[in-house]
C-alpha positions as CSV (number, residue, x, y, z in Angstrom):
1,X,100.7,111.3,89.1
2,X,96.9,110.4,88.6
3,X,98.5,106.4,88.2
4,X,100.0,106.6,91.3
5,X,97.1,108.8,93.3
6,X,94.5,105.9,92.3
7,X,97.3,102.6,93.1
8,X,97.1,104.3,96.4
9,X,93.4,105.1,97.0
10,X,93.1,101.1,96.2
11,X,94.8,99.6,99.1
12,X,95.7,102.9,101.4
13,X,93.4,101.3,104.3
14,X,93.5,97.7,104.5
15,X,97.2,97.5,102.8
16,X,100.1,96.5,105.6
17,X,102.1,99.0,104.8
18,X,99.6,101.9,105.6
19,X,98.2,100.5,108.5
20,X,102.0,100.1,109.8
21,X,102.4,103.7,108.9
22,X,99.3,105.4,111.0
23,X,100.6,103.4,113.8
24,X,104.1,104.6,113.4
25,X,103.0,108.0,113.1
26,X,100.1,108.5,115.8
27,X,102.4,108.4,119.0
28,X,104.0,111.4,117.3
29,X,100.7,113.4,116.9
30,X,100.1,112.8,120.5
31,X,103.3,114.3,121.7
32,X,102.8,117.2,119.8
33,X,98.8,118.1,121.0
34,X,98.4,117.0,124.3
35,X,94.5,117.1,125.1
36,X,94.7,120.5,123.0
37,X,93.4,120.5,119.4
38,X,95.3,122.1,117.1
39,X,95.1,123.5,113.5
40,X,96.8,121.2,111.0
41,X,97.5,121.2,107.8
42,X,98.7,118.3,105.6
43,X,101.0,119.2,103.1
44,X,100.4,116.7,100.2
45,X,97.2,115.6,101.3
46,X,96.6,113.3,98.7
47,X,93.4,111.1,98.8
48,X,93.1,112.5,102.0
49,X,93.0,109.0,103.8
50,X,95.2,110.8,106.6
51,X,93.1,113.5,107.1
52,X,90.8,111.2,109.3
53,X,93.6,110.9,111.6
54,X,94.8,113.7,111.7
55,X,91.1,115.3,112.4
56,X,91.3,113.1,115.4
57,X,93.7,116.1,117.2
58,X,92.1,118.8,115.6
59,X,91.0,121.1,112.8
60,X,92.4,119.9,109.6
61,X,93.2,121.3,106.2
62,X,94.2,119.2,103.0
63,X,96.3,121.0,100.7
64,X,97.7,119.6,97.3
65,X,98.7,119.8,93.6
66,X,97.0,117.2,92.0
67,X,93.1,117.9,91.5
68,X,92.5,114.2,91.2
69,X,93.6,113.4,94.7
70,X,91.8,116.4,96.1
71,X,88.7,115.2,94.6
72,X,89.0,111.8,96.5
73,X,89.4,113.9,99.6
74,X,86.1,115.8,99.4
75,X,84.6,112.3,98.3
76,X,85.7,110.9,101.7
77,X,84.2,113.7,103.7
78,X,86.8,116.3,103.7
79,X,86.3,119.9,103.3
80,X,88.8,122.1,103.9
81,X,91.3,121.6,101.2
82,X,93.1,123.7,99.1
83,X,94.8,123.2,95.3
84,X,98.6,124.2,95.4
85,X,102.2,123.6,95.3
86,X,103.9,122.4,98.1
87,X,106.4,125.2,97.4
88,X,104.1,128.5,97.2
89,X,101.5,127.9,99.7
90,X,98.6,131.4,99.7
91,X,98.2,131.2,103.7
92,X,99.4,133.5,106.2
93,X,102.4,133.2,108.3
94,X,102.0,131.4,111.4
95,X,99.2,129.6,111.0
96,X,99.5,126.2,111.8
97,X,100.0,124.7,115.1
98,X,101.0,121.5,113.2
99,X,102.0,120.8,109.8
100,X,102.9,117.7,108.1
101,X,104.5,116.5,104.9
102,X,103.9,112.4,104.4
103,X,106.0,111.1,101.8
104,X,105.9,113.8,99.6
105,X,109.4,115.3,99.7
106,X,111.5,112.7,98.1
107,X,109.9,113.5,94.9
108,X,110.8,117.2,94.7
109,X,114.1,118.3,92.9
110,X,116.5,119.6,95.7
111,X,115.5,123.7,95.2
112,X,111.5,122.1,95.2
113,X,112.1,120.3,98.4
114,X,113.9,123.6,100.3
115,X,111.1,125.8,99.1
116,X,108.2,123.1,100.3
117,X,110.4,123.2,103.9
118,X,110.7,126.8,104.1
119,X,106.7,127.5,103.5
120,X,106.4,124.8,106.5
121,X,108.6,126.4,108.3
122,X,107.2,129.9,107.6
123,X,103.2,128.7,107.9
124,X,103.6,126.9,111.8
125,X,103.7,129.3,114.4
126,X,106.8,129.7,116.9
127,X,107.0,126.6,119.3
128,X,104.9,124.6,116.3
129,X,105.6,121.4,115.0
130,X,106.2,119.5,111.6
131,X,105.9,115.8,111.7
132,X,107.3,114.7,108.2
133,X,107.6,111.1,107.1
134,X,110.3,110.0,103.8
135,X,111.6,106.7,102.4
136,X,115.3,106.1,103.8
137,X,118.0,104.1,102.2
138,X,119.0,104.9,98.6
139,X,120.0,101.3,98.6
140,X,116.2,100.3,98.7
141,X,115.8,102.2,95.2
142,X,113.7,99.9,93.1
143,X,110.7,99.7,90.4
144,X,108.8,101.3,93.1
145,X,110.7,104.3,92.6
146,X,110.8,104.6,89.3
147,X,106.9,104.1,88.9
148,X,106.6,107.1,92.2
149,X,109.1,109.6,90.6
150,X,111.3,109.0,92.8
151,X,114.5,111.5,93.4
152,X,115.7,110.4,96.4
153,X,115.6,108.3,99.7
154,X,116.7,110.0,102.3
155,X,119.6,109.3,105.4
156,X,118.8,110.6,108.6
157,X,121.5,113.0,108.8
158,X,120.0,114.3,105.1
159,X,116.5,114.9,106.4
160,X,118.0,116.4,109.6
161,X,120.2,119.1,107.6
162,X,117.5,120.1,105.6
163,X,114.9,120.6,108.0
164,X,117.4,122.3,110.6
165,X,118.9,124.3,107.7
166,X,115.6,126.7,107.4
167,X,115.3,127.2,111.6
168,X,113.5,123.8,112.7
169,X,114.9,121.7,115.5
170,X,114.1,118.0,115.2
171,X,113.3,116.4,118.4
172,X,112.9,113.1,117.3
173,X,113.6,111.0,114.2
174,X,113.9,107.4,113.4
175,X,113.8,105.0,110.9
176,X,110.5,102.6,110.4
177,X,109.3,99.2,109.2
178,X,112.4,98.0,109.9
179,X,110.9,94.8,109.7
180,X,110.6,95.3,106.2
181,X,114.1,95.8,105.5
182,X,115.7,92.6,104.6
183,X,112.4,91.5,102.3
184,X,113.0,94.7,100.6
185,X,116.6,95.0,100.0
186,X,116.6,91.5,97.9
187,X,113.8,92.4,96.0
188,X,114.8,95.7,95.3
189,X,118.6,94.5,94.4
190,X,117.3,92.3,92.2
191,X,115.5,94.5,90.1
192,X,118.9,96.8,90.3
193,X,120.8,93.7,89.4
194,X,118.1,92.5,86.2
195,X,118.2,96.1,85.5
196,X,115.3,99.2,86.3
197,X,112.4,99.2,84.6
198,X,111.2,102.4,82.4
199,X,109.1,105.0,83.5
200,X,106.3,103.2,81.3
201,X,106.6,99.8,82.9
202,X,107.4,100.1,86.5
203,X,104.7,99.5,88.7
204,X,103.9,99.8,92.3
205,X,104.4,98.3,95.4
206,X,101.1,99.1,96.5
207,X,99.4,95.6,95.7
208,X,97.4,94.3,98.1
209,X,98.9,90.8,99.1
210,X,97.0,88.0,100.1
211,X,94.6,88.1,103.3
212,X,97.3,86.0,105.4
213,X,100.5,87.5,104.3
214,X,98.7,91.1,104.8
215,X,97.7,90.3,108.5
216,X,101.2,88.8,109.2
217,X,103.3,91.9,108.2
218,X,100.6,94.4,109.8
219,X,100.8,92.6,112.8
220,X,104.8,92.3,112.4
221,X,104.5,95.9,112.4
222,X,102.0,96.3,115.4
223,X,104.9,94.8,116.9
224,X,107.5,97.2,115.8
225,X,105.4,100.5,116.2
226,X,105.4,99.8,120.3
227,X,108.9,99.6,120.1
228,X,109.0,102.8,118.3
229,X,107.2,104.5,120.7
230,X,110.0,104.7,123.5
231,X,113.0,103.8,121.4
232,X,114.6,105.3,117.5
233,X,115.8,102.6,115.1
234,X,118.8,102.9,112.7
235,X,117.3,101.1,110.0
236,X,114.4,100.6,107.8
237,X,112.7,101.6,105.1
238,X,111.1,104.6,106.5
239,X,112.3,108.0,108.6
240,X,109.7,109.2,110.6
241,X,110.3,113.3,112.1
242,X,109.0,115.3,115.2
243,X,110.8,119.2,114.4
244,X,109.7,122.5,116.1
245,X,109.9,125.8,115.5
246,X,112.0,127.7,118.0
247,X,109.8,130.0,119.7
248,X,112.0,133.0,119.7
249,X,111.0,133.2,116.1
């Protein structure tokens, strides 16, 4: 976990790929604040790098497993974290206007992930929001995933079920960087094809490419994050989710 917490914290702001992502992703905050801030908590905070934006519609707190990543957070100005599991969070019940969960449940066994749902579920108050980003496609499964722990990409209808299966009711969810697709697929099928590599060879994704090719896919990207403001795709290599919490509960 501490390899893939510091290939991250290399690239996580300049790297295509995360710039793609905040744009993908900030629309969604908006919907769910208004002008009103809110209290958020990020579940899986990692570095922290999303923290900034998210402080951006309101109070914010970090929480995660991994010390490491926490200790990049405070580095970068962040102060309200807290150390736990995703699955047994020590905060009151409806706390949380918003809570979010970026990329963090495809890498929790299935009981893991329904647990780290429910204490979302049970921590955002009633007419609260989740906004909860996961790779999509199991077809895109590559040395990427071996080298993140991956145990699953998600479909929509999978990430739907579980979230509406503890009491949430998804307003919105769509795939993202579709653009990336096609790249991705022959890559990733020939690695399938020449054979996975082990959990001690696989690297990342996460290298930064060169200067041009980095400012072409953002802005390819750029592109595709305005059409994902008024319209869901059906394919990519992301799935991006706005849920709320009834509130009759």
């Amino acid at each position: 976990m501490d390899t893939l917490i510091e290939a991250t914290r290399r690239v996580e702001q300049y790297h295509f790929w995360f710039r793609g992502f905040r744009r993908f992703v900030r629309p969604f905050l908006i919907g769910v604040g208004g002008s009103q801030p809110l209290r958020i908590l990020d579940c899986g905070c990692g570095t922290g790098s999303n923290l900034v934006l998210l402080a951006q519609f309101g109070k914010v707190y970090g929480l995660d497993f991994n010390w490491n990543g926490l200790r990049h957070a405070k580095s970068g100005g962040n102060h309200k974290l807290i150390q736990a599991t995703v699955a047994q969070i020590p905060l009151l019940d409806c706390t949380f206007d918003l809570v979010t969960s970026f990329d963090v449940l495809y890498c929790l066994d299935d009981a893991t992930e329904q647990l780290a749902i429910r204490e979302m579920f049970r921590l955002v108050r009633p007419g609260g929001s989740a906004v909860i980003n996961v790779p999509a496609m199991p077809l895109l499964r590559g040395d990427h995933s071996i080298f993140v722990r991956e145990v699953r990409r998600y479909s929509r209808q999978r990430l739907r079920y579980s979230l509406e299966s503890v009491g949430f009711r998804v307003q919105r969810i769509t795939h993202t960087n579709a653009v990336l697709f096609l790249p991705m697929l022959v890559v990733r099928l020939l690695q399938r094809f020449r054979g996975l590599r082990s959990p001690e060879h696989a690297k990342s994704d996460f290298g930064l490419p060169p200067k041009p090719i980095n400012a072409l896919l953002s802005g390819l990207l750029t592109l595709e994050a305005m059409v994902v403001r008024w319209a869901d795709l059906s394919i990519g290599s992301s799935i991006l989710c706005l849920a709320r919490k009834p509130t009759s509960e």
